[in-house]
C-alpha positions in Angstrom: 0.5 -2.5 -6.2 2.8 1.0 -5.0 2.3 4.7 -6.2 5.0 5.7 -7.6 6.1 9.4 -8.5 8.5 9.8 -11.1 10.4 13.4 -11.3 12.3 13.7 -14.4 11.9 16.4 -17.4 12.4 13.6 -20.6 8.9 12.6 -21.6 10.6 9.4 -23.5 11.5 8.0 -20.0 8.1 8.3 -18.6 7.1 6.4 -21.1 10.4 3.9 -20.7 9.3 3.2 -16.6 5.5 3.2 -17.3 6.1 0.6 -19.6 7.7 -1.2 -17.4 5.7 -0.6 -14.0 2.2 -1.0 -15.4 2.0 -4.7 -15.9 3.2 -5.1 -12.8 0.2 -3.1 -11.2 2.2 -0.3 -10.0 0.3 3.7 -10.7 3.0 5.8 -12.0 2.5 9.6 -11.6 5.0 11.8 -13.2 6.4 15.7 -12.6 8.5 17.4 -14.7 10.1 19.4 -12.2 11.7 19.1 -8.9 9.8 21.8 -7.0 6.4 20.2 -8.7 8.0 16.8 -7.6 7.6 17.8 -4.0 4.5 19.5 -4.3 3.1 16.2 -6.1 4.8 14.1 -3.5 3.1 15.6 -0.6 -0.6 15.5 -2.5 0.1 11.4 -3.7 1.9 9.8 -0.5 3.9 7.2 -2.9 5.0 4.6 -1.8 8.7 5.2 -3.8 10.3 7.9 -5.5 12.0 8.3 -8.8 14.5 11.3 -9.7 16.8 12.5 -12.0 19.5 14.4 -11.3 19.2 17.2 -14.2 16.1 19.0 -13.5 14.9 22.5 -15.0 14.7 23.7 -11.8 16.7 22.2 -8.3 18.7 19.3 -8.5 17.5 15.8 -7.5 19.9 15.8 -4.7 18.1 19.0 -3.2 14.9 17.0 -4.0 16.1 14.4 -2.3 17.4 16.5 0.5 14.1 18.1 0.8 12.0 15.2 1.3 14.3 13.7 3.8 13.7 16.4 6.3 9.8 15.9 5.3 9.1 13.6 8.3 6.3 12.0 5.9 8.9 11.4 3.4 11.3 9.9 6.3 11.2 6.5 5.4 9.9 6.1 1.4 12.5 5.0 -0.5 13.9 7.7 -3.0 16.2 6.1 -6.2 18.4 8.3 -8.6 18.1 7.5 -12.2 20.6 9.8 -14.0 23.2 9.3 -16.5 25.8 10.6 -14.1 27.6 7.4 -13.2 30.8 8.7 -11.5 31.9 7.9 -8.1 31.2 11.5 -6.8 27.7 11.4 -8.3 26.9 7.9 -6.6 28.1 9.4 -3.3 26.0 12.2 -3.5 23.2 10.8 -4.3 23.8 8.7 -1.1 24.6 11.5 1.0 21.7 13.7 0.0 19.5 10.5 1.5 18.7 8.2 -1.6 18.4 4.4 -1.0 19.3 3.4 -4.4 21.3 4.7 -7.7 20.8 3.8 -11.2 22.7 5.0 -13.9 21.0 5.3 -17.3 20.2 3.5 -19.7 19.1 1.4 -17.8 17.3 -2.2 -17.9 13.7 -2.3 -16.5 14.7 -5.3 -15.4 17.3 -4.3 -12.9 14.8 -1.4 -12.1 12.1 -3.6 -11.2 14.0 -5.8 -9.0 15.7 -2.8 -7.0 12.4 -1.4 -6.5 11.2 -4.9 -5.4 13.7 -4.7 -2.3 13.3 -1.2 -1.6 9.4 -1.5 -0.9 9.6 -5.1 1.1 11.7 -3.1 3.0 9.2 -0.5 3.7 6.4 -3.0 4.0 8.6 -4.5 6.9 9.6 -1.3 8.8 5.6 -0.1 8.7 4.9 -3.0 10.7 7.9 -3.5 12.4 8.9 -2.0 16.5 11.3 0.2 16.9 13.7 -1.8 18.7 14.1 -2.3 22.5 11.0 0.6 22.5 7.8 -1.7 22.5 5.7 1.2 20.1 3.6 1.0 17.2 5.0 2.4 14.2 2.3 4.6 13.4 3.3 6.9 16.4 4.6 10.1 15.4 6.1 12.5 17.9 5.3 16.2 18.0 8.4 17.8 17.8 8.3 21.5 19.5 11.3 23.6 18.1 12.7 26.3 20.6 14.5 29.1 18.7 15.9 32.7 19.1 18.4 34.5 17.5 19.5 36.5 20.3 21.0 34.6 22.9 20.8 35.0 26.8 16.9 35.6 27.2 15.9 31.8 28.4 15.7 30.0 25.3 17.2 26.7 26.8 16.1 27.1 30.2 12.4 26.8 28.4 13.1 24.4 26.5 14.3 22.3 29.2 11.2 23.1 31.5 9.0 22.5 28.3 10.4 18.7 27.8 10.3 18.3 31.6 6.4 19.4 31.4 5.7 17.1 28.7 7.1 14.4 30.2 5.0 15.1 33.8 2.1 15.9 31.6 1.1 12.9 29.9 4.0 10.1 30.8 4.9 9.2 27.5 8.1 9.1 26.0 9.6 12.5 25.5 12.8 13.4 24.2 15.1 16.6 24.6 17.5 17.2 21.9 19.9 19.6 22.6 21.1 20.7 18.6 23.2 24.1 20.6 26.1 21.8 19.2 28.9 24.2 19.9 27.5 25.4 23.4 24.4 23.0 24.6 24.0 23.4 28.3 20.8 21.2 28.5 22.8 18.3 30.3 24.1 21.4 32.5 20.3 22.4 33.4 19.3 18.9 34.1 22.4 18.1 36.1 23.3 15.1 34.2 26.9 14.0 34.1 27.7 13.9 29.9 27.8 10.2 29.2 27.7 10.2 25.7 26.7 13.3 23.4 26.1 13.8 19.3 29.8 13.4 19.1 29.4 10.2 19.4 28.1 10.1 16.0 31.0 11.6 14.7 32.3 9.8 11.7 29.5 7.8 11.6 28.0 7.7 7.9 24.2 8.4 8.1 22.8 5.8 6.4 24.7 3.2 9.2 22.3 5.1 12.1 19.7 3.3 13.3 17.3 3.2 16.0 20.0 1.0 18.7 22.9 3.7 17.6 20.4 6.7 18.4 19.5 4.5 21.7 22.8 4.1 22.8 23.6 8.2 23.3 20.5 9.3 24.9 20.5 10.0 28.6 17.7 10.3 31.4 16.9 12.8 33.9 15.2 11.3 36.9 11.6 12.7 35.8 11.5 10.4 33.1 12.8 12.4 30.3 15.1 11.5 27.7 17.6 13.9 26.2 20.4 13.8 23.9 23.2 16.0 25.0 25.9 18.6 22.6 29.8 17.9 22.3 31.3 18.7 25.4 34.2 21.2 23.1 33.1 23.0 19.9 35.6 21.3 17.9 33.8 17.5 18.3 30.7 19.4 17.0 32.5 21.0 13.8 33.3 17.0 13.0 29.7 15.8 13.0 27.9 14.8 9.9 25.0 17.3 9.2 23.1 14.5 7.4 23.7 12.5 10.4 21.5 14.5 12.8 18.7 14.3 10.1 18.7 10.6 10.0 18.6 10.8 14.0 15.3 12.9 13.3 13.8 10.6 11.1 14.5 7.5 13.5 13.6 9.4 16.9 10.4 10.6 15.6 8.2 7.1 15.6 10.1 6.2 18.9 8.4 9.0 20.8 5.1 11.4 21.9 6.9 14.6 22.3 10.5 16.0 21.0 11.6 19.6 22.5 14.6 20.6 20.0 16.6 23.3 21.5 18.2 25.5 18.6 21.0 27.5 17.8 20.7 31.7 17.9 21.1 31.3 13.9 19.5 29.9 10.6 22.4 27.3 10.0 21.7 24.1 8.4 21.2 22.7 11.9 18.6 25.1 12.6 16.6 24.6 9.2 16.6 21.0 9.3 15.0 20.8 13.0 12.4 23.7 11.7 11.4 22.4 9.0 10.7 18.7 11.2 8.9 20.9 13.5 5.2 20.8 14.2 5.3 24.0 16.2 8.4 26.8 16.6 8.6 28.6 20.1 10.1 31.9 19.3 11.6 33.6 22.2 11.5 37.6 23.1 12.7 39.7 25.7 11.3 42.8 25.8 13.8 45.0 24.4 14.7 46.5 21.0 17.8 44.8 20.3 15.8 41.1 20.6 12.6 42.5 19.1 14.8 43.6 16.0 15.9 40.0 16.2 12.7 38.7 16.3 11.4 40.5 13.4 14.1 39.0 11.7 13.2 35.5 12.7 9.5 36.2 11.8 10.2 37.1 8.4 12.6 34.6 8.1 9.8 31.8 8.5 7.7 33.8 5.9 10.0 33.4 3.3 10.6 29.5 4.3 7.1 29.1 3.7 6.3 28.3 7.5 2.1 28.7 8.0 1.8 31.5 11.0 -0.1 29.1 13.2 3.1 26.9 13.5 4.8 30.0 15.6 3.8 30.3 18.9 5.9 33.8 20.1 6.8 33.8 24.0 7.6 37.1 25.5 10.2 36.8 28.7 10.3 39.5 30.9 14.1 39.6 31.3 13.6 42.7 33.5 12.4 43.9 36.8 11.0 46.9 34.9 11.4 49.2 31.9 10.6 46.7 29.4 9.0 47.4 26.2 5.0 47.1 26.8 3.2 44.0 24.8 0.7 45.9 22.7 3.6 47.9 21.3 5.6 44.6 20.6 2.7 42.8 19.2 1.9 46.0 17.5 5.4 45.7 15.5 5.7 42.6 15.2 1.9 42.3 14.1 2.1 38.8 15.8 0.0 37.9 18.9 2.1 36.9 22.3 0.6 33.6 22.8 2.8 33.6 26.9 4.8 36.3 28.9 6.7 34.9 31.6 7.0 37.5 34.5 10.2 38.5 35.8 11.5 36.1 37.8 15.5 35.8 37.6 16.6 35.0 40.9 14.3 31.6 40.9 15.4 31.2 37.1 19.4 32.3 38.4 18.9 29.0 41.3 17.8 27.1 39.0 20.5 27.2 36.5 23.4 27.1 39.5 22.3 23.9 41.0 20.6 22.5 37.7 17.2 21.7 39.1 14.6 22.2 36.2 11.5 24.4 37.7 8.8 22.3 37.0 10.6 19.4 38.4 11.8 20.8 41.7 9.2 23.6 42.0 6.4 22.9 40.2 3.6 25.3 42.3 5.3 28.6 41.7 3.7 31.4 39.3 6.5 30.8 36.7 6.4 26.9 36.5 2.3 27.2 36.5 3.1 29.5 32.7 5.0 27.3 31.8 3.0 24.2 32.5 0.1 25.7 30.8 2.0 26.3 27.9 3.1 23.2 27.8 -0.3 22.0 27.6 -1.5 24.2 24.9 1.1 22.9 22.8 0.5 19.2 23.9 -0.9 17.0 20.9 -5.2 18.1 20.3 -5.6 14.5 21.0 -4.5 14.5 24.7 -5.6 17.8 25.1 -9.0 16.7 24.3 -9.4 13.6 26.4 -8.9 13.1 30.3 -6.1 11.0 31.3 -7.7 7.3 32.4 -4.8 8.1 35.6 -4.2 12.1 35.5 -1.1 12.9 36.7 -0.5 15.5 39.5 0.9 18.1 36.3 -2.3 17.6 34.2 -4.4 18.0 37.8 -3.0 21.2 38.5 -3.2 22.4 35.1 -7.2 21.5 34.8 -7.6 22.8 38.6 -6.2 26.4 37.0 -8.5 25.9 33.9 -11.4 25.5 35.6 -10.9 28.4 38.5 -9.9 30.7 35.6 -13.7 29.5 34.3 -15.5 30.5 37.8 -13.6 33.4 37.8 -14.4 34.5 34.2 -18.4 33.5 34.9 -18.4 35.5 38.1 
């Protein structure tokens, strides 16, 4: 027996794929609608989906786009019934991240037995290991978006440290992606020669990605972390596939804990895709109007996406020996707390980014790497916050040293 979720505003074929599904013990729930589709789709978990193309509403291709970048939609199989049966039609259903096409009318037959291959595929890739990576399937990383859209205020070299604290953290798997496609300088901060980069994918077609593909372009820093580097030359990054970098989303996220996505200073589709992935957005400030303006902008920007305020986390960085704008008055107009302010500290940060040795890796006991590592932990997964490490590593023992003089301090 599957769920199934049928999106399509004729009532006759409801009736037409009921028919057909019930005696074969599937529960067909239907929507009318795409936008109820996905709200429908996110209450029922099916196991496949159904959509038309024609909808009152949004297309099924932005249905399909939508629940694609849903990483509890990454892997249920999505099929187009529409009576659009032209090449261009067939391709876009494909690109927009549908398994399967069916042009109506249709036989229930043929629908049956498509359906049939689509969910024993499923039932094999719930169960099966993500190759050459030795996890369970039901591991799902917690994918910690960096973003700003004002540039030159630290939003890579903390997303760097952030993947490096992780990975020192906890010891699990951790990945860095570095989605600044046309200017990345996270292989630059890490001091790793570029190897291989996205542009590696390019002219690769989405749905030929998988997990040994994604495998074969990510690098390692010495600490353990993994990281996927940008194009070396802006024009290798205006080649890649957009879709592509999705699918790499969808297959990266069961092969690790943690995923620290550094963004673009922008709301492109690059941007929206890793945001709306994201389990928590770290929005960079500096404390001056031109980046508070920004950030306002950013801020409202989420609203209007429909991101819940608990799912931004806003970082103040002290970008300035002095003059800077004071935090109540920033939190006062942006009516959003600072959850971190990083104290001025350029000529460590300036070292740092010269010589490419990541603070919490090389100099993990200063003020600025002890934020940092703290904030790492407060956006590690409740889980591991909760429970001791059975070996703590020397990161978590310096963080729960700091917890617990902060606690003598405060009962003093």
């Amino acid at each position: 027996m599957a769920f199934i979720l049928l999106i399509d505003d004729e009532v006759i074929f409801h009736r037409m794929i009921e028919h057909a599904l019930k005696p074969m013990g599937h529960v067909v729930y239907t929507e009318m609608n795409g936008l109820q589709g996905l709200e429908a789709a996110r209450l029922v978990k099916p196991d496949l989906i159904i959509t038309d193309l024609n909808l009152p509403d949004i297309s099924g291709y932005e249905v399909t786009r939508r629940l694609r970048r849903d990483p509890l939609f990454a892997h249920v199989p999505i099929i187009v019934l529409t009576s659009h049966s032209g090449l261009q039609d067939k391709l876009g259903s494909f690109e927009s991240g549908a398994d399967d096409h069916i042009t109506k009318p249709f036989e229930p037959e043929e629908l049956i037995a498509r359906m049939g291959v689509l969910l024993r595929k499923r039932e094999l890739l719930r169960y099966a290991l993500p190759e050459g990576k030795g996890v369970a399937p039901e591991r799902q990383a917690r994918l910690i978006a960096v973003h700003s859209l004002r540039g030159g205020i630290g939003t890579s070299t903390l997303a760097v440290n952030l993947a490096i604290g992780l990975r020192s953290l906890w010891e699990m798997p951790t990945l860095l992606l570095d989605l600044v496609l046309m200017a990345g300088q996270a292989a630059l901060l890490l001091n790793q020669p570029l190897k291989r980069t996205w542009a590696d994918l390019t002219g690769v077609k989405s749905e030929e990605i998988d997990a040994e593909m994604i495998h074969s372009i990510v690098d390692q820093h010495p600490s353990g972390l993994e990281f996927i580097a940008a194009p070396t030359y802006p024009s290798e990054a205006e080649m890649l596939n957009e879709d592509a970098l999705s699918t790499a989303l969808n297959i990266t996220r069961p092969m690790y804990e943690y995923i620290v996505a550094d963004l673009p200073h922008d709301f492109g589709e690059v941007t929206l895709q890793a945001l709306d992935f994201a389990d928590v957005i770290v929005l960079i400030a500096a404390p001056e109007l031109s980046s508070i303006r920004a950030t306002a902008a950013a801020l409202d920007t989420y609203r209007k996406l429909g991101y819940p305020p608990d799912k931004i986390k806003l970082v103040l960085n002290n970008i300035f020996p002095r003059h800077g704008l004071p935090r109540e008055r920033i939190e006062t107009a942006l009516e959003k707390p600072i959850s971190l302010v990083l104290p001025y500290a350029q000529d460590i940060l300036v070292q740092a980014i010269n010589i490419g040795r990541p603070i919490l890796y090389h100099q993990p006991e200063t003020p600025f790497a002890s934020l940092v590592e703290d904030l790492t932990f407060f956006l590690s997964k409740e889980t591991h916050r909760k429970a001791k490490p059975e070996n703590p590593t020397p990161a978590w023992k310096r963080v729960y040293n700091r917890a617990m003089k902060a606690r003598r301090n405060r009962e003093k």
